[in-house]
C-alpha positions as CSV (number, residue, x, y, z in Angstrom):
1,X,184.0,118.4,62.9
2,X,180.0,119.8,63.0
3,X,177.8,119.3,60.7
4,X,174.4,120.3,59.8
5,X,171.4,118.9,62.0
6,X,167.9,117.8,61.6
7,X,164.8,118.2,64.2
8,X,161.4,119.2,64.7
9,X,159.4,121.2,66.8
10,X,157.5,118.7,68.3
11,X,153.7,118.5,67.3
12,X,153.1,115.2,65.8
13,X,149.6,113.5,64.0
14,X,147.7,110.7,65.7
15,X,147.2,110.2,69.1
16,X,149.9,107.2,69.9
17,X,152.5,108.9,71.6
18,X,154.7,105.4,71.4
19,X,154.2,105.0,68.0
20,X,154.8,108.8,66.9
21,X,158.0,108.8,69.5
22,X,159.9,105.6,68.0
23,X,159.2,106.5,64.2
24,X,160.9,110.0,65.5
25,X,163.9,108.8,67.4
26,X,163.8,105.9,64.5
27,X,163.7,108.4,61.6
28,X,166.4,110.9,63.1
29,X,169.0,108.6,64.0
30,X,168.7,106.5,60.5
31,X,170.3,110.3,58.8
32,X,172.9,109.7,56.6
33,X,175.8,108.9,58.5
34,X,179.2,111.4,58.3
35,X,177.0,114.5,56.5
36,X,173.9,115.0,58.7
37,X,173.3,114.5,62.6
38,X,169.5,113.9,63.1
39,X,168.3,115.6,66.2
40,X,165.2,113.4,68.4
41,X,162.8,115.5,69.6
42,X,160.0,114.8,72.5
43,X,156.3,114.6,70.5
44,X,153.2,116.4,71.1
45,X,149.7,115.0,70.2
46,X,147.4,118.0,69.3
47,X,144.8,115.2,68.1
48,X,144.2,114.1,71.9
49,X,142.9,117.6,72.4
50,X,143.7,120.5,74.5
51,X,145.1,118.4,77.4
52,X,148.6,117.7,75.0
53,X,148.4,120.6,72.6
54,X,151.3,123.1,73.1
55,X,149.3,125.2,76.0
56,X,148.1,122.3,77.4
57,X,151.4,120.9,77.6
58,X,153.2,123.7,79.3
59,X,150.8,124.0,82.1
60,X,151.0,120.8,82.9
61,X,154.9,121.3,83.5
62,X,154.3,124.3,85.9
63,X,155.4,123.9,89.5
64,X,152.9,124.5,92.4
65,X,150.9,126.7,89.9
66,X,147.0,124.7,89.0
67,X,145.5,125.3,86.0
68,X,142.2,124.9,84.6
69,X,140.3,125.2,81.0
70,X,137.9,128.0,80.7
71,X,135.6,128.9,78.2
72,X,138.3,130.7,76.7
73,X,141.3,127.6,77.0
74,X,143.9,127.4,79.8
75,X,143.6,129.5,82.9
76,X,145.1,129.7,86.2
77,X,143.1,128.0,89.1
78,X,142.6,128.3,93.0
79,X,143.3,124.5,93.0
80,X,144.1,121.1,90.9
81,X,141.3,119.9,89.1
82,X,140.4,116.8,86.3
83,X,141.6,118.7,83.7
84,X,145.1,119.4,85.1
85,X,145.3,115.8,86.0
86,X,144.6,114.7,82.5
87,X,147.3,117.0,81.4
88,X,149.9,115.8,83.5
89,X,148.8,112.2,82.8
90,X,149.3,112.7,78.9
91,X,152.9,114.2,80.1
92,X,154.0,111.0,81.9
93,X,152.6,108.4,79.4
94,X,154.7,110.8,77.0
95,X,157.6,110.2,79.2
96,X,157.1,106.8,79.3
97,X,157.0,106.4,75.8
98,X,160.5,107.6,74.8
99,X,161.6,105.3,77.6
100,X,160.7,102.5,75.2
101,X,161.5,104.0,72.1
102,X,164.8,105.5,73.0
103,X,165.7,102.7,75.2
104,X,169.6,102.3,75.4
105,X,169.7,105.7,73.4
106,X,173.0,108.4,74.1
107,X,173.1,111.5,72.6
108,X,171.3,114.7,72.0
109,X,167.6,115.2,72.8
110,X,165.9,118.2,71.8
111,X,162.9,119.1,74.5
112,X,160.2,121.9,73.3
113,X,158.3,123.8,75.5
114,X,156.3,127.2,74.9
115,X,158.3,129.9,76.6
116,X,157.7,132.1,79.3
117,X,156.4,134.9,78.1
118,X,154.1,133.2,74.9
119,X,152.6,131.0,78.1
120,X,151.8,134.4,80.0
121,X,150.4,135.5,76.8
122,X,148.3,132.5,76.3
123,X,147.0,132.4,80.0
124,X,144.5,133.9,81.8
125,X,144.5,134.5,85.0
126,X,141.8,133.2,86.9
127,X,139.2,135.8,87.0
128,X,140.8,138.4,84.9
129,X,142.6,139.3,81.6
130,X,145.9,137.3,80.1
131,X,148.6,136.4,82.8
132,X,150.5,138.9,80.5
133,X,148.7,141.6,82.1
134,X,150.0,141.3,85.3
135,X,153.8,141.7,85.5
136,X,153.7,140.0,89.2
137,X,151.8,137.1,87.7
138,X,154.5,136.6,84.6
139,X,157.3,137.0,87.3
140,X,155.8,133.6,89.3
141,X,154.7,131.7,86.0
142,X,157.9,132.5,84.8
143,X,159.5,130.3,87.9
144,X,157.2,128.0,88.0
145,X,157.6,127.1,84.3
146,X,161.7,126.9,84.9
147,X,161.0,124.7,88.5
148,X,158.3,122.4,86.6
149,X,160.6,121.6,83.2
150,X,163.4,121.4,85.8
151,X,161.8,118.7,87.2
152,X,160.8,117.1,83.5
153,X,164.3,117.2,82.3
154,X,165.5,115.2,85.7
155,X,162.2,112.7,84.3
156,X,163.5,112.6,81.1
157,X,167.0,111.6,81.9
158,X,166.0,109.0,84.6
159,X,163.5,107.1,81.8
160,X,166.9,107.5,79.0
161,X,169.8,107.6,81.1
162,X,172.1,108.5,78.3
163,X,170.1,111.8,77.0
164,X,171.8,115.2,76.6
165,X,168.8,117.3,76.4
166,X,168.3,121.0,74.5
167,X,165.4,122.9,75.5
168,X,163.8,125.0,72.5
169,X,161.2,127.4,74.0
170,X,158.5,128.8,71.5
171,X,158.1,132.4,71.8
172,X,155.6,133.0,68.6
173,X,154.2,135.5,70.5
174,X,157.1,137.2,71.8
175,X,157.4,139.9,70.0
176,X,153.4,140.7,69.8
177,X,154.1,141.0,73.7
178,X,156.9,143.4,73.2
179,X,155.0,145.6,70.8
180,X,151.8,145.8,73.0
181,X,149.6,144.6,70.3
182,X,147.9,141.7,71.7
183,X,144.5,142.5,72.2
184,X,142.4,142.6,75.8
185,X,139.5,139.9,77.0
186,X,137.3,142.2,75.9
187,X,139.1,142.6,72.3
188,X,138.1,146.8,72.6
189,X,141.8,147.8,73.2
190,X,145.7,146.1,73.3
191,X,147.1,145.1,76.6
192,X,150.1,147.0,77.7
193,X,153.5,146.1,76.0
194,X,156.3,144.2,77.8
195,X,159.6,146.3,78.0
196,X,162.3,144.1,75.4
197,X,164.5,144.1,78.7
198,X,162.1,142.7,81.2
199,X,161.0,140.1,78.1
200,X,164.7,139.1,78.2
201,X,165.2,139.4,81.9
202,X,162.4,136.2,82.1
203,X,163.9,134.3,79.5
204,X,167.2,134.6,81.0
205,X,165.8,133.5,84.0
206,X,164.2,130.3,82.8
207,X,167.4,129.4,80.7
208,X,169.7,130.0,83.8
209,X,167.5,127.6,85.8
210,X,167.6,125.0,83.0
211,X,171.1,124.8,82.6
212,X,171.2,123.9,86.2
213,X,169.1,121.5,85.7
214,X,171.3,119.8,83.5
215,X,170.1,121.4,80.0
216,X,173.2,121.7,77.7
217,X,171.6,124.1,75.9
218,X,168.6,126.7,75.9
219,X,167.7,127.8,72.3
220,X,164.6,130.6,71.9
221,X,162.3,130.3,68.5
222,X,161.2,133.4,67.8
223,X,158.5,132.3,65.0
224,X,158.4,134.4,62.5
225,X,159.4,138.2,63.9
226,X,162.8,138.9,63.6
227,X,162.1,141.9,66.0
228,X,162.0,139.0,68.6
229,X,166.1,139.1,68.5
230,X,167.3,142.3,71.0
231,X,165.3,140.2,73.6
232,X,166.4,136.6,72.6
233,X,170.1,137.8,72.1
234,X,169.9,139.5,75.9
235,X,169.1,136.6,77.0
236,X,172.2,135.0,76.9
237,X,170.0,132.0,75.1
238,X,172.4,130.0,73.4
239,X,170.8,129.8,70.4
240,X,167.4,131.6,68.3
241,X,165.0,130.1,65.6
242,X,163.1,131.9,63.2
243,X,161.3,130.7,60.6
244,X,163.1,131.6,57.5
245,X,159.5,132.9,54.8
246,X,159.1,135.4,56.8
247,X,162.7,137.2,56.8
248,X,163.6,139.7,54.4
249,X,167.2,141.1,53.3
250,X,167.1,144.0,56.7
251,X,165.9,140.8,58.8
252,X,169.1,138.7,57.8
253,X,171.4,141.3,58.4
254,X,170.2,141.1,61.6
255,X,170.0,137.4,61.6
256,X,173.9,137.6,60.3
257,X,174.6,140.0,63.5
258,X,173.7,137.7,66.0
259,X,175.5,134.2,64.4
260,X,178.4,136.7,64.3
261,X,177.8,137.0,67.9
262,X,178.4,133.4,68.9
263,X,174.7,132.2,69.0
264,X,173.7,129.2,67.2
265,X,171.2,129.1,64.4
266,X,168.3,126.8,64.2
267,X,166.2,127.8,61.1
268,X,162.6,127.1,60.2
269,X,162.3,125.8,56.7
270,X,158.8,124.8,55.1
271,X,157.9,121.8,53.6
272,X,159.8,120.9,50.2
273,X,157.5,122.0,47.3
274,X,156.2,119.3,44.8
275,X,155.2,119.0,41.4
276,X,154.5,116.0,39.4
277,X,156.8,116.3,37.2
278,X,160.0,117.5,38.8
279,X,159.1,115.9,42.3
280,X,160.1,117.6,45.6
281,X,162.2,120.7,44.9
282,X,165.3,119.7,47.5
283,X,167.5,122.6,46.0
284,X,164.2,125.1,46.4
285,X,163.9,124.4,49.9
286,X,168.0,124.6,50.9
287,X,168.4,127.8,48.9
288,X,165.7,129.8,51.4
289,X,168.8,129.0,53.7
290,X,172.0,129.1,51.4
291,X,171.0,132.4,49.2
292,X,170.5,134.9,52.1
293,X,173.3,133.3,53.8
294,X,175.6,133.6,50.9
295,X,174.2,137.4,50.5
296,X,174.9,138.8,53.5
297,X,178.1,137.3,53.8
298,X,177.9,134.6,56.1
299,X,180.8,132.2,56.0
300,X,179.8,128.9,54.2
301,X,181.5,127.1,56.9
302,X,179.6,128.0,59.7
303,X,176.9,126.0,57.9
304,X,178.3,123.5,59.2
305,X,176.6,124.7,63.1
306,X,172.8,125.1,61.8
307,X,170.1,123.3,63.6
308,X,167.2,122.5,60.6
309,X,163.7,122.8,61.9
310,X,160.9,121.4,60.9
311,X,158.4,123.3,62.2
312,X,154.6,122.8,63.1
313,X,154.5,121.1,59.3
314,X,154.9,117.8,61.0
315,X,151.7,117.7,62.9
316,X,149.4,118.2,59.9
317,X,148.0,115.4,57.7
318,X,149.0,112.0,58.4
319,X,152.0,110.2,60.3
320,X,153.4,109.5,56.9
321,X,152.8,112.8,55.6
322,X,155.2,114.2,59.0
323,X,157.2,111.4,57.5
324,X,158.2,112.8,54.8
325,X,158.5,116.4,56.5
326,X,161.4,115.1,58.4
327,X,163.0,113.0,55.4
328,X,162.8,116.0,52.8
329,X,164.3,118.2,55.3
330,X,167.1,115.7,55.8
331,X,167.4,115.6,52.1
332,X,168.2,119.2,51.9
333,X,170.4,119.1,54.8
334,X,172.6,117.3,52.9
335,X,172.7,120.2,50.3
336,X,173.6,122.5,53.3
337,X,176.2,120.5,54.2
338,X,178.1,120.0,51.1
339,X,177.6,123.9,50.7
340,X,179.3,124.4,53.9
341,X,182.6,122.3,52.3
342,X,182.4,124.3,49.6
């Protein structure tokens, strides 16, 4: 039987990947066993700077396509420079890493990338506006992104044999691309917007050539537009986040829709609030879940398939504070799952 998960979204304080990656792994598989399955999830450093934040990350994973950081971060480039190099370097130590702390490890591993069309938007093009301005450009980052984690999923699973890895691609800006909002290099007008089936047509393009590389699943975070869905749900993505503050009662219907649809849910909670005299509100934090669920009519028992994501919460403050992130969120797992018995 299934039962509620726990994982994060990968950004993580400090800047020693090994420590950061076994308190993770550590943390996740120490859940309380029979009610909650803890999820391990690859790190990002945003402390080490731009090389190993989550653009600097990406581009290091792209295939035959050099990047570069401009005056105005990551852009594409005529050839491999030092900054590339460092990039990739923080990606192997990384690799390394969860060698050690995952070492003898089988079992689920959740790998998160920023998506295809977030990247384009986040990109510029070497002498010229975002890579989102050029549909031929986002066609070829779009394959170079699926051939370059298609090779870091094969690196993965040769440093922990036993891995079965998920891919969650951010697309915060995906549905700022989609609307044609996102504003030009000069900031005097918004580029042009990205038809919802082209968006989808990329990202079913990366997920098919992820699942041949052995991904068992492909799951699209949205961040916080549920207007992100038409395109995630044409995908053929097997599952969607979305971070749950920012849905209201029309955005859960639609949220309802596409769990009724077969896809699996993976929602974005936020920290647990605190007082001093009650302590962390557990019940506050599972009920942005459970009442919306409950209202529009979502079976309790599908509960039961709900990915819990931590979100970017865990790479503020200190390691202990990302600590607790990941422990409160287990804590009110637990309140999911005994909901979804219920």
């Amino acid at each position: 039987m299934s039962r509620p998960s726990v994982t994060g979204t990968g950004p993580w304080p400090g800047t020693d990947v090994l420590e950061a990656q076994s308190v993770v792994v550590g943390d996740l598989l120490d859940t309380p066993s029979g009610e909650v399955d803890g999820l391990p999830f690859t790190v990002t450093l945003p402390a080490r700077g731009p090389w190993s934040d989550q653009v600097g990350r990406a581009s290091a994973l792209l295939a035959d396509l050099p990047t570069e950081l401009g005056a105005h971060g990551w852009k594409l480039a005529a050839h491999p420079g030092g900054d590339l190099g460092r990039a990739q370097a923080f990606v192997r130590e990384d690799v390394d890493a969860l060698a050690v702390a995952a070492h003898g490890y089988v079992g689920p591993l959740v790998v998160p990338v920023l998506g295809p069309l977030t990247l384009a938007a986040s990109l510029y093009l070497a002498r010229g506006d975002r890579v989102i301005s050029d549909a031929g450009a986002v066609r070829e980052l779009a394959a170079s992104l699926t051939d370059g984690l298609a090779a870091h999923l094969g690196a993965l699973s040769r440093a922990v044999p036993g891995i079965v890895p998920s891919v969650l691609l951010h697309e915060p800006l995906l549905a700022q691309v989609m609307a044609g909002v996102l504003p030009s290099f000069s900031g005097y007008s918004a580029l042009r917007s990205v038809p919802g089936p082209v968006a989808a047509g990329h990202l079913t393009s990366v997920a098919t050539g992820l699942r041949a590389a052995g991904a068992a699943s492909v799951v699209v975070h949205g961040g916080a537009a549920w207007s992100s869905l038409g395109a995630i749900r044409a995908s053929g993505a097997d599952g969607f986040a979305l971070a749950v503050t920012a849905l209201d009662d029309r955005s859960w219907e639609r949220v309802a829709e596409v769990v009724e649809g077969g896809l699996a849910f993976w929602p974005e909670l936020p920290p647990q609030a605190s007082s001093q005299c009650a302590g962390p509100d557990v019940a506050g934090q599972a009920d942005l879940l459970l009442r919306p669920w409950r209202s529009v009519g979502l079976p309790a028992a599908a509960l039961r398939d709900v990915v819990l994501l931590a979100g970017d919460a865990t790479g503020v403050g200190s390691p202990d504070d990302a600590r607790a992130v990941l422990a409160g969120l287990v804590r009110a797992a637990r309140l999911v799952a005994e909901r979804a018995e219920s």
